[in-house]
C-alpha positions as CSV (number, residue, x, y, z in Angstrom):
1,X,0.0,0.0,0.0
2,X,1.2,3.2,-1.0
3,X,0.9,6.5,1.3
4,X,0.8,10.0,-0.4
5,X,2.1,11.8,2.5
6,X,3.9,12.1,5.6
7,X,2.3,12.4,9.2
8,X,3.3,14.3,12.4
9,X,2.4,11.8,14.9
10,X,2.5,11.9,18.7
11,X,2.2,9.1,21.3
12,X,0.7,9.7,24.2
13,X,1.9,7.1,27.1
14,X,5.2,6.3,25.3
15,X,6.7,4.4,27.9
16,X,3.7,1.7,29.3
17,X,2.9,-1.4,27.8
18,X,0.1,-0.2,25.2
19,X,2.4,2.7,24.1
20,X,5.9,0.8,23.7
21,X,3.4,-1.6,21.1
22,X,2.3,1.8,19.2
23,X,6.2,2.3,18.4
24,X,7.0,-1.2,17.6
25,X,3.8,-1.3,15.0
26,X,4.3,2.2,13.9
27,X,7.1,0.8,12.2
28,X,5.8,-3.3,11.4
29,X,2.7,-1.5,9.7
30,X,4.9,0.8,7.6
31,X,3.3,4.5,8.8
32,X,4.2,7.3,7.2
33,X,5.7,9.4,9.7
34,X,7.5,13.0,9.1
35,X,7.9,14.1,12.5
36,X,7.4,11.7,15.7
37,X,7.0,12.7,19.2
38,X,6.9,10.2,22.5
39,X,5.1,11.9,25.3
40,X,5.2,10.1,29.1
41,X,4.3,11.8,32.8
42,X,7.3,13.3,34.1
43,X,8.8,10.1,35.7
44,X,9.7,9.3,32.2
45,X,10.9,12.3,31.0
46,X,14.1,12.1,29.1
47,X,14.1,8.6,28.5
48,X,15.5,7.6,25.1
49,X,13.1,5.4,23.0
50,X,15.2,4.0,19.6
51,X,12.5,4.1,16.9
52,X,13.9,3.0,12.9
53,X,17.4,3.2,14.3
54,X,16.9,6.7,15.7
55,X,16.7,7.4,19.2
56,X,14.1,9.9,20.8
57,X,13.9,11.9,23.7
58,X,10.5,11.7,25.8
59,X,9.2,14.6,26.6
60,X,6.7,15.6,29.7
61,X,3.1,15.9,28.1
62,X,1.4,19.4,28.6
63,X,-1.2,21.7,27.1
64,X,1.6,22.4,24.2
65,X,2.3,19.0,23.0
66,X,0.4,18.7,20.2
67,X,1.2,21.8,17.9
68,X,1.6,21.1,14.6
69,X,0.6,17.0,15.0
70,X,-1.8,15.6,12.8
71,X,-2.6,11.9,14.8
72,X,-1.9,11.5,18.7
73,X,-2.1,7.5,20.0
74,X,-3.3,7.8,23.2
75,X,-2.3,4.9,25.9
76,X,-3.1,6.4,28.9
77,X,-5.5,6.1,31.8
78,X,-9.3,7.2,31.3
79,X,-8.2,10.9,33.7
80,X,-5.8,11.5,31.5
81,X,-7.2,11.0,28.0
82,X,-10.3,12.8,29.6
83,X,-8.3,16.2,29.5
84,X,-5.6,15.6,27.0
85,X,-7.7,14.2,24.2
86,X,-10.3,17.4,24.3
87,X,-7.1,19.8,24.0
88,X,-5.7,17.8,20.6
89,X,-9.2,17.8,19.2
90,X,-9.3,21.7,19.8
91,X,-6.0,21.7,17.5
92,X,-7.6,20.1,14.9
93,X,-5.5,16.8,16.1
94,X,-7.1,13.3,15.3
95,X,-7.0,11.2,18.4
96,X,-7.2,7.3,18.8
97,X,-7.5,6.9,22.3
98,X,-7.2,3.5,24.0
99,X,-8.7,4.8,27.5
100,X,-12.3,4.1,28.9
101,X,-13.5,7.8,28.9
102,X,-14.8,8.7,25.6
103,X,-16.4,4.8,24.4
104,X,-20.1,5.3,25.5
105,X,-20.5,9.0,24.3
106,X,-22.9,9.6,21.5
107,X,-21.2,11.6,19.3
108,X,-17.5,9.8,19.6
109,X,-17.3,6.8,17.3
110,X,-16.2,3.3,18.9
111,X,-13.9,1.3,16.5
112,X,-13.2,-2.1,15.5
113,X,-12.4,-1.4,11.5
114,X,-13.0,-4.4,10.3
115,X,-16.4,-4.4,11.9
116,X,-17.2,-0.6,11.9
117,X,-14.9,1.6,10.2
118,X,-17.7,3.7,8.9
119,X,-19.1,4.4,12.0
120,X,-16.4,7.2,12.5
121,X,-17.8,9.2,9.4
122,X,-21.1,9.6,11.6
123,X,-19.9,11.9,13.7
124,X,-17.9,15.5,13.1
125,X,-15.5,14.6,16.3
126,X,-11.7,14.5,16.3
127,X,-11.7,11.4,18.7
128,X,-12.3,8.0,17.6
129,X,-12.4,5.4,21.1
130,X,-10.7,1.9,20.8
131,X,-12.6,-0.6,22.3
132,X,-12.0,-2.7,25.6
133,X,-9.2,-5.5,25.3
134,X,-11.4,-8.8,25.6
135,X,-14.3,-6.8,23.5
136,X,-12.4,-6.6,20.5
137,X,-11.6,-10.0,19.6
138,X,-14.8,-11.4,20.7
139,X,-16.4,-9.1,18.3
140,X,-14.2,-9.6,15.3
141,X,-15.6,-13.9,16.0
142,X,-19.5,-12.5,16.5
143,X,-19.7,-10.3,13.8
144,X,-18.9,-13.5,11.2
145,X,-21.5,-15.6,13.0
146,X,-24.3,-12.6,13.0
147,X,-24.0,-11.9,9.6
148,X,-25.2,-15.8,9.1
149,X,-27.6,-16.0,12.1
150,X,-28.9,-13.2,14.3
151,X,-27.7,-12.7,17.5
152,X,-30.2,-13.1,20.1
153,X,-28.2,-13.9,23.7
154,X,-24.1,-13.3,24.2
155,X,-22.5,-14.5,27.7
156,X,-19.3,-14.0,28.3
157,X,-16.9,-15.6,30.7
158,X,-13.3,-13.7,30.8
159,X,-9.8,-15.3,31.4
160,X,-7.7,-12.1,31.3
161,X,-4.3,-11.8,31.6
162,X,-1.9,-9.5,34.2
163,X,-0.8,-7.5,31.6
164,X,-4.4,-6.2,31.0
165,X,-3.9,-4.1,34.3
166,X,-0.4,-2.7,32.7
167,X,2.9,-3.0,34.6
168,X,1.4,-3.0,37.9
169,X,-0.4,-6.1,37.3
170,X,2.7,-8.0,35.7
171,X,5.2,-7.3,39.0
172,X,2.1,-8.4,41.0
173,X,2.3,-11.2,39.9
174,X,6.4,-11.8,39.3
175,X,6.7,-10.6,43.0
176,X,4.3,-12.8,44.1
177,X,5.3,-16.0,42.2
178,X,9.3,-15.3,44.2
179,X,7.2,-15.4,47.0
180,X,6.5,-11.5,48.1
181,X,3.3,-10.2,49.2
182,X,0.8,-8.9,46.6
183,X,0.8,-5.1,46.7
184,X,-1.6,-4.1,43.6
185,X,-4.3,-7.1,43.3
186,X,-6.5,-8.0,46.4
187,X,-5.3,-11.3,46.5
188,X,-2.0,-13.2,45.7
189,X,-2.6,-13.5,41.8
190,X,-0.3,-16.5,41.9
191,X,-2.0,-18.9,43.2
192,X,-5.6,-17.9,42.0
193,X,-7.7,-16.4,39.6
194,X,-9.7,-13.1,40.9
195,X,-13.1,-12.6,39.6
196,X,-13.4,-9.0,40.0
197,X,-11.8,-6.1,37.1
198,X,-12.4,-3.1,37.9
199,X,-14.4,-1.7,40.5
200,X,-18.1,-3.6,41.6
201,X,-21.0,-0.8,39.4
202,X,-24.9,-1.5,39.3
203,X,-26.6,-5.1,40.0
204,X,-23.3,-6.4,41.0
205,X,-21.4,-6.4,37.9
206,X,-18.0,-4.8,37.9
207,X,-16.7,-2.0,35.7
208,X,-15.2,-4.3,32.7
209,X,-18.3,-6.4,32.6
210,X,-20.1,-3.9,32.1
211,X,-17.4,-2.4,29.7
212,X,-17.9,-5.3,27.5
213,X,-22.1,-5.5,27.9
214,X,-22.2,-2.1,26.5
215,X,-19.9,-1.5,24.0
216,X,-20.8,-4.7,22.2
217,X,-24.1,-3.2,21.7
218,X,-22.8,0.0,20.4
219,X,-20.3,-1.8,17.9
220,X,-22.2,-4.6,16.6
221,X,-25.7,-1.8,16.6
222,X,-27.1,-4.6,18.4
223,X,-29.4,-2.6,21.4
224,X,-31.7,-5.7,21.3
225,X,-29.3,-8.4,22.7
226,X,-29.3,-10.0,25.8
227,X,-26.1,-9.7,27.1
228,X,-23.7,-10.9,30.2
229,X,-20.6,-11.3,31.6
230,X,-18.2,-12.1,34.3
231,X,-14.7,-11.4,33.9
232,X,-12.1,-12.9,35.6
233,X,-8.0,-12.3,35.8
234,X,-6.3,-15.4,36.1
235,X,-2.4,-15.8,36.5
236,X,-0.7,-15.3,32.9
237,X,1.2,-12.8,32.1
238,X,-0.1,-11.8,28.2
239,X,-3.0,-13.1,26.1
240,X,-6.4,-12.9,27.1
241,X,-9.3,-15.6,26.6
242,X,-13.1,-15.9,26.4
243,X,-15.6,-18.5,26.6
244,X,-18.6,-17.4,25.0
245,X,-22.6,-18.5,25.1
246,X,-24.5,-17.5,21.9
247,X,-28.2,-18.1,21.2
248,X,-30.3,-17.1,17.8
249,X,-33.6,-16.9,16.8
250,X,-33.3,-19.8,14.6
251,X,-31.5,-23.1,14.4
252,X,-27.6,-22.9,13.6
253,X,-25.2,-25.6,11.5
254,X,-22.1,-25.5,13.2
255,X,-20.4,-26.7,9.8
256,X,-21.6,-23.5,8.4
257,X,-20.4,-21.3,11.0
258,X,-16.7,-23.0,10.4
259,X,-16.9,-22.6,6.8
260,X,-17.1,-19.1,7.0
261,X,-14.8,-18.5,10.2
262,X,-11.8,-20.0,7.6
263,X,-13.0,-17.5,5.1
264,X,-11.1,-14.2,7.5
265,X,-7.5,-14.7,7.8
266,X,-7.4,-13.0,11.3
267,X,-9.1,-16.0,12.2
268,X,-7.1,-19.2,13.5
269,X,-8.8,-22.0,14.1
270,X,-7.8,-24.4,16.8
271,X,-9.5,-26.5,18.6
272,X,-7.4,-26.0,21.9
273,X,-7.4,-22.6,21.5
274,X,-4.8,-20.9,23.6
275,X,-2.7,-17.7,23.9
276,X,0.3,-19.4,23.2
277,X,-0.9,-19.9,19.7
278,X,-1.2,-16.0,18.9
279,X,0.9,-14.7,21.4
280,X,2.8,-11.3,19.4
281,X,0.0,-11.9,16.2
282,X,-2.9,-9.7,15.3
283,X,-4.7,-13.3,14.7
284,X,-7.9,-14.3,17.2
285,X,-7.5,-18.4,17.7
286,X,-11.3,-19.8,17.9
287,X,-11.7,-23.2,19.0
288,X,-14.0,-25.8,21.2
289,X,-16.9,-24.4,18.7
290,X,-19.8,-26.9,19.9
291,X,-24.1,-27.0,19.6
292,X,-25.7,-25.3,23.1
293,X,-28.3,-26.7,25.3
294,X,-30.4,-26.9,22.0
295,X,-30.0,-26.4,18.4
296,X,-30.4,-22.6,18.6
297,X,-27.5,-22.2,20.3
298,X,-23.8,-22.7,20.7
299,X,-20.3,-22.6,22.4
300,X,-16.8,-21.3,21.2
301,X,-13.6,-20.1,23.2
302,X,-11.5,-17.4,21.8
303,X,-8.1,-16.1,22.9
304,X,-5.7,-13.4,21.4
305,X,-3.1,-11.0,22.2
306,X,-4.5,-8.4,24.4
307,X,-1.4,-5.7,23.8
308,X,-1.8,-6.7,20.3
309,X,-5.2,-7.3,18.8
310,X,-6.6,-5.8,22.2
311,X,-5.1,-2.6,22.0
312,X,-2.3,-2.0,20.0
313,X,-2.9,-2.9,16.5
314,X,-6.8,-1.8,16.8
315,X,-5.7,1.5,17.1
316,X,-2.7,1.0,14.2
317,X,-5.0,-0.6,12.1
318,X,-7.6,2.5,12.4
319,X,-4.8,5.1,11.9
320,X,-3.6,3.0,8.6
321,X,-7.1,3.2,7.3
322,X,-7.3,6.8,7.8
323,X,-4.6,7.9,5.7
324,X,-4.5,5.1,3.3
């Protein structure tokens, strides 16, 4: 693919786990870049980041960052996209944010672009949200299967790994596996899985089920849907998994569903589907694919790389469509 221009692009977060993927695809995806600048808190400042055999400086982010940028990659926590985000949309800068904050507003388009690319035409907004980790690569399996029978019930059932809680979450678990005390997770991650991400909302549910309840509906324009969800982190340091319940308003062929799975080649099948499998790939493994308690409904379990596909590339893959 061939690019008619150079960008000024800035990454917000430079120096976490989302943002060190942003530089690594910048470069895997080919981006066009003129001008690049790293931005971090001021911990970070003055780090050196080597980018295409060049090393950068990151800078402190402030109200002045993003003169003369044309795309800013936001990795950063939902407080901080909340400000920074409205200031680069003032200065005309195009913002992929990987944060909570802007997903569920009306007017802010919610991404997965090979599901809804289009969606971001709908709106006159600057910002353009990247969905929740374990969200996107369910959605890039459902959206196959809905197109072939409608969607009546989703249940989810997370198996999240540490890094889905950023570095804190994978020394939690490395100190606790030498035998420390946990310090960031309420229990020794370790030695158990921990049904609880994100703080406990309405009816019980915590704040990433209902992450994944919602923005389903809004990316798949599916309002009607039962939907569910418990999400659990369990102790693996990348790759996150998913086992899913779907139910339809008619009776399914499982045969028909798999024939058209092996049609998208960001779709692996395997049968044991694991992280291992796609570990560093933009690839969603879909396996155990099985009839439900009738014939109008069904199983599968789907696991993928949650810096990648989760977070990383999603965004990448939005910005390469932009100025393709």
């Amino acid at each position: 693919m061939k690019f008619m221009k150079k960008y000024n692009i800035a990454i917000i977060g430079a120096t976490g786990l989302v943002g060190s993927m942003f530089i690594k695809l910048l470069e895997e995806y080919n981006i066009p870049i003129n001008e690049l600048k790293l931005y971090a808190s001021s911990k970070s400042k003055g780090k050196i980041i080597k980018f295409k055999n060049k090393n950068y400086i990151v800078e402190e982010l402030s109200n002045n960052s993003f003169d003369n940028i044309d795309y800013a990659l936001f990795a950063t926590n939902k407080n901080i996209s909340g400000k920074y985000c409205l200031i680069a949309e003032s200065k005309g800068v195009i913002c992929i944010d990987n944060s909570s904050f802007f997903r569920m507003y009306d007017d802010i388009a919610l991404v997965v672009p090979e599901i809804n690319y289009n969606d971001i035409f709908l709106t006159k907004r600057k910002i353009i949200a990247n969905p929740n980790c374990s969200t996107i690569q369910c959605l890039l399996v459902l959206n196959i299967i809905n197109k072939i029978y409608k969607l009546k019930k989703i249940i989810y059932n997370t198996y999240q790994s540490v890094s889905g809680s950023g570095m804190k979450g994978i020394f939690d678990l490395q100190s606790t596996l030498e035998g420390y005390n946990n310090e960031f997770y309420p229990l020794d991650i370790s030695s158990t899985c921990i049904p609880l991400i994100g703080d406990i909302k309405e009816n019980n549910y915590t704040e990433e089920e209902i992450k994944m309840i919602n923005e389903t509906k809004k990316i798949l324009h599916l309002n009607d849907v039962d939907i569910s969800s418990t999400c659990v982190r369990v102790p693996i340091f990348y790759g996150h998994a998913v086992s899913i319940y779907l139910e339809f308003d008619q009776e399914i062929e499982i045969d028909v569903i798999i024939d058209e799975l092996k049609k998208y080649d960001y779709i692996y099948l395997n049968n044991i589907a694991n992280t291992i499998d796609v570990y560093n790939t933009d690839k969603v493994s879909v396996g155990r694919i099985r009839k439900g308690i009738n014939n109008k409904s069904m199983w599968l379990y789907c696991t993928a790389d949650n810096l990648r596909i989760g977070a990383s590339s999603n965004a990448l893959k939005i910005l390469k469509k932009m100025i393709s």
